[in-house]
C-alpha positions as CSV (number, residue, x, y, z in Angstrom):
1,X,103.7,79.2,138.6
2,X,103.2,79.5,134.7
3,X,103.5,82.7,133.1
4,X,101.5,82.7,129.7
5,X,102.5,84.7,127.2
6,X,99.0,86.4,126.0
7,X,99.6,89.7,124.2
8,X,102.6,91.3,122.3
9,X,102.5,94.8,120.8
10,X,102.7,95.3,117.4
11,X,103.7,99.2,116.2
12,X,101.7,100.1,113.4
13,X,101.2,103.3,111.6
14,X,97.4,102.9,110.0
15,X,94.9,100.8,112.5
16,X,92.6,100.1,109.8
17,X,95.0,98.9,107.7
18,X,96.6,96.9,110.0
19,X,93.4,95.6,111.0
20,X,92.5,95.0,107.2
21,X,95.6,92.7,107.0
22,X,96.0,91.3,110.1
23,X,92.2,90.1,109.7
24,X,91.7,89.7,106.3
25,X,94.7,88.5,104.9
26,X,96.7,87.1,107.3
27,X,93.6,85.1,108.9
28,X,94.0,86.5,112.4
29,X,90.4,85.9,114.7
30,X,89.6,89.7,116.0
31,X,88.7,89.7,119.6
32,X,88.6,93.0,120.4
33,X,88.3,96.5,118.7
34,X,87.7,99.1,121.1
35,X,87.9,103.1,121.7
36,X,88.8,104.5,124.9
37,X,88.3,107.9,124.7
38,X,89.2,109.9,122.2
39,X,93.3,109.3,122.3
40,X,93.2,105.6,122.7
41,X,92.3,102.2,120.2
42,X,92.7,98.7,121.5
43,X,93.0,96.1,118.6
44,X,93.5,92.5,119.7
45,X,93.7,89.7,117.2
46,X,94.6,85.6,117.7
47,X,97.1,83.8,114.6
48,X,94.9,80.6,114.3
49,X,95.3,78.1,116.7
50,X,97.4,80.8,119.1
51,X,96.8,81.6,122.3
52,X,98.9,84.5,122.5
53,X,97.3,87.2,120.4
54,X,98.8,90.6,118.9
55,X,98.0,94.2,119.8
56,X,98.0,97.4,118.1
57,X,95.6,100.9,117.9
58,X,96.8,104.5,118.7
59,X,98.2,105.3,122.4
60,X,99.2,101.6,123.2
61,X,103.3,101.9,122.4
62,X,106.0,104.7,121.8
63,X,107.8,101.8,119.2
64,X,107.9,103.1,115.8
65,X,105.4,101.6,113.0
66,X,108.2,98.4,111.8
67,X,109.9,98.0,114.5
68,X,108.6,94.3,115.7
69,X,111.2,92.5,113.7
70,X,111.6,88.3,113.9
71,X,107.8,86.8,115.5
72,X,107.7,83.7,115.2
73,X,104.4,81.9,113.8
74,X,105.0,77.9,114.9
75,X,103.3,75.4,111.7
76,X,103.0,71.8,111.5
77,X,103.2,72.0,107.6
78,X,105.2,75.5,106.2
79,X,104.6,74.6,102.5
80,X,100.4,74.4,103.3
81,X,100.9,77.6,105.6
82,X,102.8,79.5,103.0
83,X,100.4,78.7,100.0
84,X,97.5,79.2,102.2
85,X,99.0,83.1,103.1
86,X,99.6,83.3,99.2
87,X,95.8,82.6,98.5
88,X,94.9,85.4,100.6
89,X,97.7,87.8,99.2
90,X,100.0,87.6,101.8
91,X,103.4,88.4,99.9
92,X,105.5,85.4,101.5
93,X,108.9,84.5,101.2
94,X,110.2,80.9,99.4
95,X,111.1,78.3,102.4
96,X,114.5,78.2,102.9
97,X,117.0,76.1,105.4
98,X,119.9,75.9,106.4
99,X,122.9,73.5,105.5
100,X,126.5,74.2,106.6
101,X,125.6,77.6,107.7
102,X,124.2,78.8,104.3
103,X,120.6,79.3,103.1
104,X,119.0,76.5,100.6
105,X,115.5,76.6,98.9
106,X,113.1,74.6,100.1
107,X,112.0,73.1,103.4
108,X,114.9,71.2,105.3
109,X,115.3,67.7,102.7
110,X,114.1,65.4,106.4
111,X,111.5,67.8,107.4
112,X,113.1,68.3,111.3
113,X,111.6,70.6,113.4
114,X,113.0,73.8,114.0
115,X,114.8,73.6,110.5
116,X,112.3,75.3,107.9
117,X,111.8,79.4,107.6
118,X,110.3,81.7,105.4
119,X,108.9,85.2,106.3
120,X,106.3,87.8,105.4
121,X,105.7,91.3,106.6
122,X,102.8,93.6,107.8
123,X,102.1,96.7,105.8
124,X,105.0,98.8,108.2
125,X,107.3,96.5,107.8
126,X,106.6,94.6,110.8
127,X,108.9,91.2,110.2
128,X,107.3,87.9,110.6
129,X,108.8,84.5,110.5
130,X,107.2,81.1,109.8
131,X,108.8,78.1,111.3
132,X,108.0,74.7,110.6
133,X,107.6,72.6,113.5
134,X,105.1,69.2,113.7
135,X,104.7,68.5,117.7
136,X,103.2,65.0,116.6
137,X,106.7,64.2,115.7
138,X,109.6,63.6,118.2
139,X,112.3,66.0,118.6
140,X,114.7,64.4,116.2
141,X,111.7,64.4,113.7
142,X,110.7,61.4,113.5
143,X,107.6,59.8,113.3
């Protein structure tokens, strides 16, 4: 039996505006922006190359606006993905690793999977992380 993860909810304070950067800075594909009835707004958008897509609207979760703290977008290239957010005026953390349990700038020196972070967040404060991870590479990273 598979169980596919396909929607998580995002709390969000401002549809439009979540909408707005969701769509058109984050590059999210919209795939549904409906009203149903007069208490309720169903927004669905896909991260490129996701099948799981986000939620939000009004009616859809009692979490406060913020409170989704740690997804975890998956890249094959961070330093691409992060200057791509930057173009569209995403305001993204510097990559950052980890060495003897401390934080270093820069993507991890080897490039390993699992090993490279940085973050951004959504207009509430919604906490996003980006983690580098190249599935055309083994799992000790290389090629």
């Amino acid at each position: 039996m598979d169980y596919k993860l396909e929607l998580v909810l995002i709390p969000v304070s401002d549809v439009d505006r979540a909408k707005k950067f969701y769509v058109e800075q984050a590059g999210f594909v919209l795939i549904v922006d409906t009203a149903i009835g007069a208490d309720m707004r169903v927004v669905q958008a896909v991260p490129p190359g996701s099948e799981c897509a986000i939620g939000f609207g009004t009616g859809l979760t009692s979490a406060a606006p913020g409170a989704a703290q740690g997804l975890h977008l998956v890249v094959s290239d961070i330093l691409a993905a992060r200057t791509e957010l930057l173009e569209r005026g995403v305001a993204v953390s510097g990559v950052r690793h980890l060495e003897a349990g401390t934080w270093v700038d820069g993507p991890h020196p080897e490039r390993e999977n699992y090993q490279s972070f940085a973050d951004f967040t959504d207009p509430d404060g919604n906490v996003w992380i980006l983690q580098e991870v190249d599935r055309s590479k083994d799992k000790h990273g290389s090629d």
